[in-house]
N, C-alpha and C positions, 0 to 999 in steps of 0.2 A: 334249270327248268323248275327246281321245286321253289323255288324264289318267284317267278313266272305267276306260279300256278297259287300260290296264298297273295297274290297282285302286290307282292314287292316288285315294282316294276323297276325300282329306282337301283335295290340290290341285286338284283336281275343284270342290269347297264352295267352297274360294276363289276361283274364276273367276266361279264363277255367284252370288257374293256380290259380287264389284267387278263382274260384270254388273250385276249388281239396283242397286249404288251409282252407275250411271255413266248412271242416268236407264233401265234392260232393264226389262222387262215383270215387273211385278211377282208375280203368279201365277204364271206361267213359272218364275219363279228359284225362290219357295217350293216348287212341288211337285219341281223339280228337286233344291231341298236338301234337302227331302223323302227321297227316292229315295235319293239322296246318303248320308245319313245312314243311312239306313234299311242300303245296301250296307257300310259302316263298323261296323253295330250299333250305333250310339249310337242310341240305340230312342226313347229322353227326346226328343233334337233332332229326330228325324226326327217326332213326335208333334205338336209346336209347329211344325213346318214345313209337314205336312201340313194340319193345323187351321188354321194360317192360311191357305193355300192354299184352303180350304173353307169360309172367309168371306168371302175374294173372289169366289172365284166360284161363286157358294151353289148353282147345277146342273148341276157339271162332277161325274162319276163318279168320276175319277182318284184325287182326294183321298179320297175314301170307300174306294176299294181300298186306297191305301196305308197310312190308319188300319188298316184291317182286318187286311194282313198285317202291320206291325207290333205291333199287337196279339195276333197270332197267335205273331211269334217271342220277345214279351215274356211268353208264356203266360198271357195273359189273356184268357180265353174268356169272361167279364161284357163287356168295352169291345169287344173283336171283333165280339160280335153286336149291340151297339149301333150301332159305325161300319158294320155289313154292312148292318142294316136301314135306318139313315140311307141308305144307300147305294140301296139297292132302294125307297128314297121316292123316290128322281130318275129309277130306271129297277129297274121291277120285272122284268125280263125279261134282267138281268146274271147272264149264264149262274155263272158266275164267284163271284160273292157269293151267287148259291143256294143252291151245292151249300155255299158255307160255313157259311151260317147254318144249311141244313138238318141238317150234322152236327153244329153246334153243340147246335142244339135235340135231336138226336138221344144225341149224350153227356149231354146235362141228365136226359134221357130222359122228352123231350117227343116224341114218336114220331107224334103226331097231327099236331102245328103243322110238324113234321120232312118228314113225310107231303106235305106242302100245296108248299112249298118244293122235294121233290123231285121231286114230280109237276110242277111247270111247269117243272123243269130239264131234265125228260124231254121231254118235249112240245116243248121248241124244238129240242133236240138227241135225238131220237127213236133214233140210233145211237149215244150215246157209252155207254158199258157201265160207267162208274163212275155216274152221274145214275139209269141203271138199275139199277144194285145197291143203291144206296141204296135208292132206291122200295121196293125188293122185302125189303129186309131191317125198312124204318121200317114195311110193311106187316103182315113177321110178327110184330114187337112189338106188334101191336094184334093181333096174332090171326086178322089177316084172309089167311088162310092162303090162299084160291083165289085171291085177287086176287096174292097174290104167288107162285102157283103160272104164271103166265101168264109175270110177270118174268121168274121163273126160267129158263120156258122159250126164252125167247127169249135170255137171256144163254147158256146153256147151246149155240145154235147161234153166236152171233158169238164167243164167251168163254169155252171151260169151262174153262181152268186162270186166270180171272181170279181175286182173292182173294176169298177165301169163297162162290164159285157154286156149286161143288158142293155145298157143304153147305147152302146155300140152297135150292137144286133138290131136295135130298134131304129137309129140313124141311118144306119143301112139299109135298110127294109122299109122303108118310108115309101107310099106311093109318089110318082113322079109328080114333079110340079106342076098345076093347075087341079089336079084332082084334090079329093076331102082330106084335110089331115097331108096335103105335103109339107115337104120340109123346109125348114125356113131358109128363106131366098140366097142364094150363093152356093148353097150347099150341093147344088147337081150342075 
């Protein structure tokens, strides 16, 4: 750890690799070199550390997060949301891989399945105000503007300089179409 912690990442690998040689718990070291790797960027090794970490112990979470973010910083948003939702097979209620998959789906501009994803993000963490702006925003892409008029409101009292509340709160809130100031066309 103290190799870790001054970002020897490289003599860090090497410890928890003549760990793993010296008879150490074999999951343990992989998702460590995992991690390892992953702090290092070497994205490749931390990929085959993690995966095998996730065939040893085929219903630990760990391994599924670390796929995830590394997938994430090798900007690959296909394998991301595969390890997220592998991941949410073992624990659908990983606050953490929700909200990833649901922006994932949400960028794809899958806004319905995005929808689903961030409503149970919301629901375990009822206060956290990114899970509910997600909600409110994958809501107004489907149009369903009262239901994300509620979002709104509530982010609006915990968060209004959070990113893009107001103008969610104001998309929402919009007089209906034909009146002054409605919202531009599609949107209701």
């Amino acid at each position: 750890l103290s190799a870790e912690a001054s970002n020897d990442y490289a003599g860090a690998l090497e410890r928890v690799l003549a760990f793993k040689s010296a008879g150490g718990d074999t999951y343990l070291a992989a998702v460590r070199a995992g991690w390892l790797s992953y702090l290092n960027q070497d994205y490749d090794k931390a990929v085959q550390f993690y995966s095998t970490a996730a065939r040893q112990e085929p219903r630990a979470i760990t391994p599924h997060l670390g796929l995830t973010y590394t997938f994430l910083a090798q900007q690959k948003p296909k394998e991301a949301l595969i390890a997220a939702r592998n991941g949410l097979n073992i624990d659908q209620y990983n606050f953490k891989l929700l909200l990833i998959a649901g922006e994932l789906l949400f960028n794809e501009g899958d806004f319905r399945k995005a929808e689903t994803y961030f409503d149970r993000a919301h629901h375990l963490q009822p206060e956290d105000p990114i899970a509910m702006s997600w909600l409110g925003w994958s809501q107004i892409n489907q149009r369903q503007v009262k239901l994300a008029a509620r979002v709104f409101e509530k982010l609006m009292q915990i968060n209004p300089d959070g990113y893009l509340v107001r103008e969610g709160y104001a998309i929402s809130h919009e007089p209906p179409p034909g009146g002054p100031g409605g919202p531009p066309p599609g949107f209701r």
